[in-house]
Structure formats: structure tokens, C-alpha cells
N, C-alpha and C positions, 0 to 999 in steps of 0.2 A: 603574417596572415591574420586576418580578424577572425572572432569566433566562427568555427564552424565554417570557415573556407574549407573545399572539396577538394577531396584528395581521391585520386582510383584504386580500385586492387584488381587481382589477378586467379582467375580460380586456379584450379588443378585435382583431378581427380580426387574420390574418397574426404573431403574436408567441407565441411560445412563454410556456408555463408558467414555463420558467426564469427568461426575462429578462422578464417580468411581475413575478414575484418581485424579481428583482433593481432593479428599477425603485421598487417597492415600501419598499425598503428601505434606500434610499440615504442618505432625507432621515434615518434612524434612526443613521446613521454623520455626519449635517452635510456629507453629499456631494451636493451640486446633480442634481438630477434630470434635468439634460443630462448628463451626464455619458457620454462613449465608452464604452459596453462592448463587449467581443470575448470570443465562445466561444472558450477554451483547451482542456478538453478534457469529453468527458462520456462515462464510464463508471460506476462507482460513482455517481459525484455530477457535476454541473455546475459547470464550475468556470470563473469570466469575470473577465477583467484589467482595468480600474476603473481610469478616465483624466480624474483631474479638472478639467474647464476652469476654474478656478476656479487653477491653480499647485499646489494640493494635492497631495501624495506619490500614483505609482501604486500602487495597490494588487491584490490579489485577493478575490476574494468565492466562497465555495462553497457552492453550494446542493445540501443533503444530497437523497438518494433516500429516499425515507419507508418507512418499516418496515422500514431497517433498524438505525441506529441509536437508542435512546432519548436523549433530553434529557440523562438524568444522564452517558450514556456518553461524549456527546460533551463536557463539561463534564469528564470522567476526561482525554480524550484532551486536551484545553488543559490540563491541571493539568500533567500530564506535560511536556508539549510547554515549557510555562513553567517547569520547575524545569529542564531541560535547558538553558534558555537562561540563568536565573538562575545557575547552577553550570559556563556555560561548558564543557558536555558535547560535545555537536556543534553544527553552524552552522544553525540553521534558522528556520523565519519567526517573526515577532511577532507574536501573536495580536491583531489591534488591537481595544477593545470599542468599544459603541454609547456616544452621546452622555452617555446615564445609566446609561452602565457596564456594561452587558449585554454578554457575552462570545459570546452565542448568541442571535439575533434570528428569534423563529417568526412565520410569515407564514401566513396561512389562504388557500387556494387555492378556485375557483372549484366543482371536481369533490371538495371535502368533506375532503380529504388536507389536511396541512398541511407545510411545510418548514423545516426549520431552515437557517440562511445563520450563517458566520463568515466574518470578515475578516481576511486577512492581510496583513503588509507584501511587499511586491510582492521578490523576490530573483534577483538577476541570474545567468549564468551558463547554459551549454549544456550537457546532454544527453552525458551519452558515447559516444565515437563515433571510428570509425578509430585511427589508427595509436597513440594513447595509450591505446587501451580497456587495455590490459594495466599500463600505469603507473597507471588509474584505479582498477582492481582493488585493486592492491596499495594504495594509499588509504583505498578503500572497507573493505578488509579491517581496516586500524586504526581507521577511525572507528567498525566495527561492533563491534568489540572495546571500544572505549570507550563506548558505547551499552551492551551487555550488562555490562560493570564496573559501570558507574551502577544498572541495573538490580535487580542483584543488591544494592546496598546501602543502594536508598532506600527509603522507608516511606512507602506510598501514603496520602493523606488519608480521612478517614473515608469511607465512601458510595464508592470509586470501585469502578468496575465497566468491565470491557471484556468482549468475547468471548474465548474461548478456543479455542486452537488447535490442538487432540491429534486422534488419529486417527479419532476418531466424528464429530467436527464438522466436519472438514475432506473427507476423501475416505469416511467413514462414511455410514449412515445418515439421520445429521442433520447435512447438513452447510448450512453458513452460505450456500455460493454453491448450490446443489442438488447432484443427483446426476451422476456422471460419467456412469452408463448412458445420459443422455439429454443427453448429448452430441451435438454435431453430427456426423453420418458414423457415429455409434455403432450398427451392426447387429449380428448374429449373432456373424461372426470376430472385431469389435473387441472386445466383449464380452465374448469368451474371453479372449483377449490381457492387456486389462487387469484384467479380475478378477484372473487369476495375478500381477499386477504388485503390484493391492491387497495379495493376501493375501501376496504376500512384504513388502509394505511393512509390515504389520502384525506380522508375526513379527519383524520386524528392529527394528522400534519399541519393541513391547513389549520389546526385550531391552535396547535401550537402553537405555529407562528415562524416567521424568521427573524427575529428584533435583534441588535446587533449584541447582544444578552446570550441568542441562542443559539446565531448563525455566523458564522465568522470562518476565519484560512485557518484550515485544520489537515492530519496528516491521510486522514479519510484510508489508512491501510495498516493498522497496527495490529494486524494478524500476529499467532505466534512467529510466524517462518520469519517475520519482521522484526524482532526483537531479539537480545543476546541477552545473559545474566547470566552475571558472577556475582560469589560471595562478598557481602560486601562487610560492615563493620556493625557491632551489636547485633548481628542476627539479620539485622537488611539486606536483601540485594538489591546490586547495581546493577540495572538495566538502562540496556544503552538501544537507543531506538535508531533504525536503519532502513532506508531505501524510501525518502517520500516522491517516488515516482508519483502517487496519485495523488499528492495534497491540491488545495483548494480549497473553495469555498464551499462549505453544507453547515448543515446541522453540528453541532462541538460533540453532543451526546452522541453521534454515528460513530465518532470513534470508539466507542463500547463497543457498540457492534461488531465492529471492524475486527476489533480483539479475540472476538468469541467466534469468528470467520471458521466455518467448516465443522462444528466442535454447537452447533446450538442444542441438539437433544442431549448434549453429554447432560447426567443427571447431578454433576457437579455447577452448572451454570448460575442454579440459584445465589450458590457460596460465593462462585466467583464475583460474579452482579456486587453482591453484597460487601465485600472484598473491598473489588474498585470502588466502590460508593466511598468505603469508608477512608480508604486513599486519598480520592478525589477532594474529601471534604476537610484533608489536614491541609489541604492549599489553597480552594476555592470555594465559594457557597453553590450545594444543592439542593434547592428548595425543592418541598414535594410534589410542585410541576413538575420540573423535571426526571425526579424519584419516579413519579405515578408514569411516565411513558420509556422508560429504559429498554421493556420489551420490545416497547414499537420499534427501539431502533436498531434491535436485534432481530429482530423478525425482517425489516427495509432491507438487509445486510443481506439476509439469507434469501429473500427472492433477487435479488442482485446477483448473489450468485449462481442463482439457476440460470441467468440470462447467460453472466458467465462463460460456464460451463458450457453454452449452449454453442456459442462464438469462438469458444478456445480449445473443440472436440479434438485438435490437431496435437493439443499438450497430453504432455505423462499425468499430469492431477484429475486434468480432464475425463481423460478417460478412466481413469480408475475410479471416481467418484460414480460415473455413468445416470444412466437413469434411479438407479435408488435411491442418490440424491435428492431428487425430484420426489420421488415417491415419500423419503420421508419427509422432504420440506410441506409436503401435502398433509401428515401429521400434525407439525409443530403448528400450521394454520389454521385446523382442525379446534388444536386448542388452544389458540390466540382468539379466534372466533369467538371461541364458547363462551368465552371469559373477559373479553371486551367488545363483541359486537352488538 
């Protein structure tokens, strides 16, 4: 079977869609169909740690959210994902295929949808967190710098295709997560508030530019929840970067943003900024262009995720974040305004 040929499954009471799927798909991997699964997280996609009683390596398995990615795109994002690892770019998982090689395993579901499911090698390491977040920064900063160097000077295989990540598709019109307006908490004042956020983020955008300097295939999601770190040698950690469901093409600098995802009024953000900068600059040059708009693209980030939120009310983050979210994104705009409008 070629990638992504369809295969069916079968509900039965009490069992979600996901882990039907995943159940579906196991014996497609030579993974015993007992096999332990646990929900890890589910936002974009479904994503379950894969425990084979058999002695078999743990693994991960993620089962895509339908319409939004195509076939081919997620087949861009492993192509990537594998020359990064082939070329020893950054640390991140191993795409593992199906038994006859299928890199992407589509499972037809009961309500007419179908999913796409990839496996990866299972990789160790926490979350950042407490008294090292700022030593994890400056890390992050150089791996993200060596991430965007690679970027800028590989040549994608024929057919590849990601989303794109510029100002219409993102906090625009047509943007890939929906509209901010409809946002949680999103009434009359917020409204105001953030439209004038937009429209400076656009004026400030368009000046920047997208020169192939500033706009290139980036991982566009390098949230913490994204990331693992273990101790590494001399006092460094190693962080190992995981899950470029959204890479593509934007802004290089968005991946900042991306970073500080959910966490912008934390009153350590200055440090951290400062951190990654200084990371960033033991690999790659930051000139004070780019220095002088780092808010912006933490500010981009964070009305992004109001639309978000607004589109994904159906998730656990979602709802826990809720409207205050909004209420304090209507803050940090408050004084992004003051201080660049």
C-alpha cells in the first residue's frame, strides 16, 4: 500500500474516535494490539505514548485532526523533519514507518472523516520549567538559530507544501486557526483594543518585510509543551525539539513568539527575550532590525492565540484559559500600543 492508503475501523461503546484509531493501527506498525496506550495531549491532534508488551521500544503515535492538514503536507513535514535528523541539525524524533514502509498510515473512521496517524520514537526529557527556564532560553535561542541557518539553505523536494505563515493567514482574514474576533471574552472593548493591536501589527510587518533574510520554513510552534530538556554537559541543556505539526513558511523571529506561547505577561519574559537573543547570536546574526521588533512577534503569537482559543473552545487548554485570556491579551496590547503606536 502507498502512503496513506485507507484502511477502516470499528467503534464500540465508551472509546473515543482517537484510540479506535489508534487501536486500528497498531497491528500496521507490528505493534500488538494490546498494547498500553495513554492520552498525552490533544489539541491540534491526538497524540498517545505506545507501550509495547511485547519489550518493543516506547513509542508515540499522533492522530492528525482532519482538514487540517493534507496527505502531501504531512509527508513535507517528515521530509523536513528527516533531513534535520539526517544532517544533525537539531535533536528531534524519528519518524518511525509502517511495516511496508508507509511513513503515514490513513484510517477511515465511522462518521465518514478519515485520519492520518504517524509514529514516532518515544524521547525522553521535561518540559521547561522553574529556576533554569532562563538558562533554557538561551539554548533554545541557539538551536533556533541553527534551525533557521538549515532553513535558509536546503532545497525542499519536489511537491512539498506547508502552510504559510504571513499576516493574512495568521491574524488576517483567512487565518488558519479562525478569527481573533471570535475569540473567547471577545465583546465590543476587546474588539477595539485588539483591532488597533492588529492594525499596528500590520503596519509594523509590512515594514519589515519578508526578504528571504527574514521569512523562510520555520517550526512556527516551539511552545514549551514543544520542547524536552535534559541535563546536558558543562552546565548546558539539551533540548530536543518535537512535534512540527505547524511548520511552514513565516516570519524566523515568530518562532520567539511561539516560545513564549501562553506565558507573554509572565514578568520574566524580558529575561527570557534576552536569553534567546543571546543564544540565537552564538549561531546566527541579529541585527537591531530584528532586535527592535521581537515584541512584535510575540504580541502576533499572542493574538493568534485568541483566535485559537476561540476555534478550539472544545479542548482542556481551551477552556481553562477561557475568556481571561483575552481580557489579559487586551492588557499586554494596551502596552505594546503605548510604547510602539
Amino acid at each position: 500500500m502507498a502512503d496513506g492508503a485507507t484502511a477502516g475501523v470499528v467503534t464500540s461503546p465508551g472509546t473515543s474516535v482517537h484510540e479506535l484509531v489508534v487501536r486500528r493501527v497498531l497491528s500496521a506498525y507490528g505493534v500488538p494490539e494490546s498494547a498500553t496506550i495513554t492520552l498525552l495531549t490533544h489539541s491540534e491532534n491526538a497524540t498517545f505514548a505506545v507501550d509495547d508488551p511485547s519489550g518493543g521500544p516506547r513509542s508515540v503515535l499522533r492522530v492528525h485532526r482532519p482538514g487540517y492538514h493534507s496527505l502531501p503536507a504531512i509527508l513535507s513535514e517528515l521530509d523536513w523533519v528527516s533531513a534535520l535528523r539526517a544532517e544533525g541539525v537539531v535533536s528531534t524524533a524519528e519518524v518511525l514507518p509502517a511495516v511496508d514502509g508507509r511513513r503515514v498510515v490513513t484510517v477511515a473512521t465511522p462518521d465518514g472523516s478519515v485520519r492520518h496517524v504517524v509514529r514516532f520514537a518515544w524521547m525522553s526529557g521535561q518540559e521547561p520549567a522553574g529556576e533554569r527556564l532562563v538558562d533554557d532560553f538561551r539554548a533554545l535561542g541557539a538551536i533556533t538559530a541553527t534551525l533557521h541557518e538549515h532553513s535558509r539553505g536546503w532545497t525542499p523536494p519536489p511537491g512539498f507544501t506547508r502552510l504559510r505563515w504571513d499576516w493574512n493567514s495568521s491574524i488576517g482574514p483567512h487565518g488558519h486557526w479562525g478569527r481573533w474576533q471570535d475569540g473567547l471574552g471577545v465583546g465590543a472593548t476587546e474588539r477595539v483594543v485588539l483591532g488597533r493591536l492588529a492594525d499596528l501589527l500590520r503596519t509594523r510587518l509590512a515594514t519589515f518585510g519578508e526578504g528571504a533574510d527574514r521569512f523562510g520554513l520555520i517550526h512556527a510552534d516551539m511552545r514549551l509543551a514543544n520542547l524536552l530538556v535534559e541535563p546536558g554537559v558543562h552546565g548546558r541543556p539539551t533540548v530536543h525539539v518535537i512535534d512540527f505539526d505547524d511548520c511552514g513558511f513565516g516570519w524566523y523571529l515568530y518562532d520567539l513568539g511561539a516560545s513564549l506561547s501562553f506565558m507573554e505577561d509572565d514578568p520574566r519574559v524580558p529575561e527570557l527575550m534576552a536569553a534567546w537573543s543571546l543564544g540565537y547570536r552564538e549561531v546566527a546574526a541579529l541585527g537591531p532590525a530584528e532586535e527592535a521588533e521581537l515584541e512584535t512577534f510575540v504580541l502576533l503569537r499572542r493574538l493568534l492565540l485568541v483566535a485559537w482559543i476561540g476555534s478550539h473552545a472544545e479542548t482542556d487548554l481551551a477552556r481553562g484559559l477561557g475568556a481571561d485570556f483575552t481580557r489579559r491579551s487586551c492588557d499586554l496590547a494596551e502596552g505594546f500600543l503605548s510604547r510602539r503606536g
